[in-house]
C-alpha positions in Angstrom: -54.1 3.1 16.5 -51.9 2.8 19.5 -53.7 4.3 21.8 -56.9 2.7 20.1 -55.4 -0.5 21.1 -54.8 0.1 24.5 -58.0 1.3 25.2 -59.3 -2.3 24.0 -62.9 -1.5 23.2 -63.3 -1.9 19.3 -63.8 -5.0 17.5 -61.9 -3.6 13.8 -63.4 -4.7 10.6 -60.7 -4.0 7.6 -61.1 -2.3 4.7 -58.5 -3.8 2.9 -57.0 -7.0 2.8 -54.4 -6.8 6.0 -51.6 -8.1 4.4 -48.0 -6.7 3.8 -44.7 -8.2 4.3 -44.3 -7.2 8.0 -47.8 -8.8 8.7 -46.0 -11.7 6.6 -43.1 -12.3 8.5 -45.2 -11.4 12.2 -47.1 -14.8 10.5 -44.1 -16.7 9.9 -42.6 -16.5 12.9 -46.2 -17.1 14.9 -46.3 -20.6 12.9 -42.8 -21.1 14.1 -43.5 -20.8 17.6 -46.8 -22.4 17.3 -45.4 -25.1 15.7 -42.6 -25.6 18.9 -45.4 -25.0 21.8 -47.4 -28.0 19.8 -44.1 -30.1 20.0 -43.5 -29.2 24.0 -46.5 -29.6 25.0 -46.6 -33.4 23.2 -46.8 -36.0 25.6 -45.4 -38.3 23.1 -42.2 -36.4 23.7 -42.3 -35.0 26.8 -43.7 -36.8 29.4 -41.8 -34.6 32.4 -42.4 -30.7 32.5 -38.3 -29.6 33.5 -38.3 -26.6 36.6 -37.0 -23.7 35.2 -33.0 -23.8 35.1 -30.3 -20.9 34.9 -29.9 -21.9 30.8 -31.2 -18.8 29.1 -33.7 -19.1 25.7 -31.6 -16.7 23.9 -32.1 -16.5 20.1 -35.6 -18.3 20.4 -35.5 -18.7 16.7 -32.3 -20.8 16.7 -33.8 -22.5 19.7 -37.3 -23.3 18.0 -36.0 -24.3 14.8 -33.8 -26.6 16.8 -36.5 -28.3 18.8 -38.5 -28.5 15.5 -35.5 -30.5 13.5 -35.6 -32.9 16.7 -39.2 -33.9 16.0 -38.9 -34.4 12.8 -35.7 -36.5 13.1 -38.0 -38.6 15.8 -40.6 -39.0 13.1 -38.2 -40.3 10.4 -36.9 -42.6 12.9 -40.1 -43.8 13.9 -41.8 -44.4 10.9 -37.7 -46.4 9.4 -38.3 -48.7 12.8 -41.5 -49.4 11.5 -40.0 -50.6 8.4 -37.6 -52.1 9.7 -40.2 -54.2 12.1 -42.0 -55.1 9.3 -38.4 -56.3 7.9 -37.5 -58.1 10.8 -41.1 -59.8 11.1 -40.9 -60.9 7.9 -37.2 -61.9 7.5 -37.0 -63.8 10.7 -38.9 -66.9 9.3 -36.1 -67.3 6.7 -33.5 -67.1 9.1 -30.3 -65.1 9.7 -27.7 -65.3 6.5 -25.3 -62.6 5.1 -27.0 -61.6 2.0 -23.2 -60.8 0.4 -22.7 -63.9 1.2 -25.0 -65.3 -1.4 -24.2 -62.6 -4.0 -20.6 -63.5 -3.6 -21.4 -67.1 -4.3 -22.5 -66.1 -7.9 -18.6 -65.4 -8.6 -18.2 -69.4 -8.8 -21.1 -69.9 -10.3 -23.6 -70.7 -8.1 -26.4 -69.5 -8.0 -28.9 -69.3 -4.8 -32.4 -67.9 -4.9 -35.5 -67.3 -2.3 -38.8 -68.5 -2.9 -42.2 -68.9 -1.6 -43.8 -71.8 -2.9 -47.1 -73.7 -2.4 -46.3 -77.3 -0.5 -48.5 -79.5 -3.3 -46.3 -77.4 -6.0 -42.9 -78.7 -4.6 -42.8 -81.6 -6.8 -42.7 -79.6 -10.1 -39.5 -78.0 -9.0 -36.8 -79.4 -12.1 -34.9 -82.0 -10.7 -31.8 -80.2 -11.0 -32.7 -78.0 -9.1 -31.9 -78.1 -5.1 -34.7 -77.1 -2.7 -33.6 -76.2 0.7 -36.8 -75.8 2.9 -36.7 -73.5 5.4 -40.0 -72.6 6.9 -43.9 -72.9 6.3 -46.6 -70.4 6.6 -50.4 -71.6 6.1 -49.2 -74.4 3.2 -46.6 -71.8 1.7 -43.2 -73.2 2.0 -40.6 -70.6 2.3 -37.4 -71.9 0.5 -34.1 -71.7 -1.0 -33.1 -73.2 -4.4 -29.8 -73.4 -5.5 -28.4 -74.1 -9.1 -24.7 -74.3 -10.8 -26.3 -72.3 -13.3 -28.3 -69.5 -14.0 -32.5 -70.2 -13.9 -35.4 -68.7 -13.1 -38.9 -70.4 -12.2 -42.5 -69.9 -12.2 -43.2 -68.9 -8.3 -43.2 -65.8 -6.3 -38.9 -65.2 -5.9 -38.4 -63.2 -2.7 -35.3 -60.5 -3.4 -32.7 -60.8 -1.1 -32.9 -58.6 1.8 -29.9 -55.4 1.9 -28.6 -56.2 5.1 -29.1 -59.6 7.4 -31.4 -60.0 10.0 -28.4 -59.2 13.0 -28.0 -56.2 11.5 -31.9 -55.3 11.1 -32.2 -55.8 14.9 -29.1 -53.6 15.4 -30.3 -50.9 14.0 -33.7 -51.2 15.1 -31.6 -50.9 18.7 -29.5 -48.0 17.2 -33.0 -46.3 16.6 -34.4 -46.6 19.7 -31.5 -45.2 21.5 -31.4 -41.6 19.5 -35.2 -41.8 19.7 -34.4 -41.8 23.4 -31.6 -39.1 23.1 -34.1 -37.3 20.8 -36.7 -37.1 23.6 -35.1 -36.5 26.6 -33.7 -33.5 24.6 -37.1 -32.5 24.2 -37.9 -33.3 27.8 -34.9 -30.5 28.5 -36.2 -28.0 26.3 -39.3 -27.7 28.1 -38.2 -25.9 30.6 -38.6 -22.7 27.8 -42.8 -23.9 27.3 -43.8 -20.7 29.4 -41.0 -18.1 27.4 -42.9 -19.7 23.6 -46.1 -19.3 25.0 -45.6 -15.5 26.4 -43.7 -14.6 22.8 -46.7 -16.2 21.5 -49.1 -13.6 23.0 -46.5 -10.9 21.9 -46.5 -11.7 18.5 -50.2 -12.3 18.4 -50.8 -9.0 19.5 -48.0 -7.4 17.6 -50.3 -9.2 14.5 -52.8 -8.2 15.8 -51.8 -4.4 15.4 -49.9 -4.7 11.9 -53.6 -6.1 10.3 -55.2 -2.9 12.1 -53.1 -0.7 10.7 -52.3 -2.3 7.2 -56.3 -2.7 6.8 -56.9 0.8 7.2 -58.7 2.8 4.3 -56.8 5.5 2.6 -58.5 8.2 0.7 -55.5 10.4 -0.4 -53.8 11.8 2.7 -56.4 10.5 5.3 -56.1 7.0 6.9 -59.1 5.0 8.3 -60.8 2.6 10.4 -64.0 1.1 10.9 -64.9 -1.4 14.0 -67.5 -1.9 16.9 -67.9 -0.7 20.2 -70.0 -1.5 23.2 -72.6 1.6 23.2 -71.7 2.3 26.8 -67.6 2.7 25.3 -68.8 5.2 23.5 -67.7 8.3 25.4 -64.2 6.6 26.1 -63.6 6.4 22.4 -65.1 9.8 22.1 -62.9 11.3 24.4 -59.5 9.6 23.3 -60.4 11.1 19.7 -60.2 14.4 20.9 -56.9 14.0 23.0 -55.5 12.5 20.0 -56.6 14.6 17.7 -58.6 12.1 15.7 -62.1 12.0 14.0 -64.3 9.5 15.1 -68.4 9.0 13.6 -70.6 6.9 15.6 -73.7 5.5 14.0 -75.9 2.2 14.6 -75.2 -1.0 12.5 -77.1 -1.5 9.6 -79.3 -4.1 9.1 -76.8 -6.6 6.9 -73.9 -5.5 9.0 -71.6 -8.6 10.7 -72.1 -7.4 14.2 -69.6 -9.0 16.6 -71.6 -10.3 19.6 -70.8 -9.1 23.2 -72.2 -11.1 26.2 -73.0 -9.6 29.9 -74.4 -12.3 31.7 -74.9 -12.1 35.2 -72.6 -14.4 37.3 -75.0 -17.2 38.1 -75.6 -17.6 34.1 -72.2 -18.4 33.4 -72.6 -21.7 34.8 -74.2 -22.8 31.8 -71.0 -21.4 29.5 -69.4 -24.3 29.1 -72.4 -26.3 28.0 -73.2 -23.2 25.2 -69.2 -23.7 24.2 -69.3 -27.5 23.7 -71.9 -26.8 21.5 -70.5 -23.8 19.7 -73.9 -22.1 20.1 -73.4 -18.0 20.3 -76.9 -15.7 19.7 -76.4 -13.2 16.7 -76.6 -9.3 17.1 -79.9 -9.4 17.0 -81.1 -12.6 18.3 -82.4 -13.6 22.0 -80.0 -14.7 24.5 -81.6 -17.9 25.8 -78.8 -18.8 28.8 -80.9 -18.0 31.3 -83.9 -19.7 30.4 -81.7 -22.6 29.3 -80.0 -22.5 32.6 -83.3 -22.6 34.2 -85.1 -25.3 32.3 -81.5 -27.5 32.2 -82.1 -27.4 36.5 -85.7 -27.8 36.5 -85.0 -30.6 33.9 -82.2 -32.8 35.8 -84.6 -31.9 39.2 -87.3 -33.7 38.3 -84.7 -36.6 36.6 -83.2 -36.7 40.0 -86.5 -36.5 41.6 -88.0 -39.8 39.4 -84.8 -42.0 40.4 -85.3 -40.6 44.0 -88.8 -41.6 44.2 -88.0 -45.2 42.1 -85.0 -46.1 44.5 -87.8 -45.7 47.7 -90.2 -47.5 46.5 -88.1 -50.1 45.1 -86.3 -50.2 49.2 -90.1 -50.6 50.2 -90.5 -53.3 47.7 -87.4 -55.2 48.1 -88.4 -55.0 52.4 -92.1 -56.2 51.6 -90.5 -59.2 49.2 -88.3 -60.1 52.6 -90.9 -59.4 55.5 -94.3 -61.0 53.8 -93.2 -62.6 50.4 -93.8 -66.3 52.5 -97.2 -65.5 53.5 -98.2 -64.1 50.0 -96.8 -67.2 48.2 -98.5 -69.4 50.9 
């Protein structure tokens, strides 16, 4: 299977789910550096590509794992400065105040509470009640109502917020700064993109290899494969069976087979490749290749496009000059 695999000619089709705890962990650890060449190559985080240092990778696991931790950290931070916007947004119309402060205050019995209360419902407040008004939002009057005892009214009572609005901005600063840390960390690490992307390969074709080989058929002692080749691969395969000592049967694909499609297109067809990927359009087994002709039709197409808006840009020049030259003596 090796030496199948180096020979790079033959499109396997398994026989048998390819699945087994060494393809497993191959898997896991493909995630795992997918995962960290997603993050490094994220221009939310790193914005600056860092040369290559002396600083070795080393255990890449350790080192991908680590760089993983670090975004999610940056996430959690991100989305608890959000919250604490929102906090800050909202809090700042009531002012800054030491929430303690008012939770202390119940101690000597008196008792201070937040609410939001319509402006024409004001005067239904009890009159031993005190209103302190502190700010107004579309006829809503943010307040706070004090009382030497215990009470409770009918209007929308705003809890009191866990910290005060100095230290919400404070930590909103605190975040920004290991957000910061957090990135430029990210910015360093980098400099290992190209070493994640090369053990990327490696693993995908060590995967690659493990699915060949745990999808084989077995029929007591024999082991097999089944795949496609390119007809003209043929006597390569044929001779590599024989220096390694291996079986091989050719035959044509059946009629409901799952042929895998090869294309030889000459070079001045694969200009119109990148139009035929944007569409994800690929001719089955046994279908007509239509890039030429499409390649063909799409130039004669945009020609004679090109060629209208040629022809309309002269004659509107010729009109526009015949407008300045004799439009007086056709309006006279």
């Amino acid at each position: 299977v090796s030496s199948l695999r180096d020979l790079g000619v033959v499109h396997i089709e398994h026989i048998q789910e390819p699945k087994n705890k060494n393809t497993d962990l191959i898997q896991n650890d493909l995630n795992l550096i997918n995962h960290t060449v997603e993050i490094l190559a994220n221009k939310d985080f790193v914005n600056q590509i860092f040369p290559r240092g002396k600083q070795k990778l080393g255990d890449w696991k350790i080192a991908a794992n680590h760089i993983i931790d670090l975004s999610k950290r940056h996430a959690q931070l991100e989305e608890y400065s959000k919250v604490m916007i929102d906090q800050i947004n909202f809090w700042q119309l009531w002012g800054d105040f030491d929430p303690d402060k008012i939770i202390a205050f119940t101690k000597n019995n008196v008792y201070i509470k937040l609410y939001q209360i319509p402006l024409k419902e004001l005067g239904n407040i009890p009159q031993d009640l005190l209103v302190t008004k502190i700010s107004a939002v579309s006829g809503v009057i943010n307040c706070a109502i004090s009382s030497l005892k215990e009470f409770k009214i009918d209007f929308k009572e705003i809890p009191l917020p866990k910290i005060s609005l100095k230290d919400m901005r404070e930590k909103l600063n605190e975040n920004k700064l290991v957000m910061a840390e957090i990135r430029n960390d990210l910015n360093k690490s980098s400099e290992f993109l190209d070493d994640f992307k090369a053990l990327k390969l490696k693993l995908s074709a060590e995967l690659e290899f493990s699915q060949a080989v745990t999808g084989m058929g077995r029929q007591n002692t024999l082991a097999y494969l089944t795949g496609y080749a390119p007809f003209d691969k043929i006597k390569l395969i044929s001779d590599l069976g024989k220096k390694e000592r291996m079986a091989v049967i050719f035959s044509q694909p059946q009629e409901n087979d799952n042929v895998p499609v090869l294309l030889r297109n000459p070079k001045w067809v694969s200009l119109i490749k990148p139009i035929f990927s944007l569409m994800d359009v690929l001719p089955g087994y046994r279908e007509l290749d239509v890039s030429p002709l499409f390649l063909i039709f799409l130039a004669l197409f945009f020609g004679m496009i090109i060629g209208d808006a040629g022809y309309g840009a002269v004659y509107l020049l010729l009109t526009f000059i015949a407008q300045i030259k004799l439009g007086k003596k056709v309006n006279a």
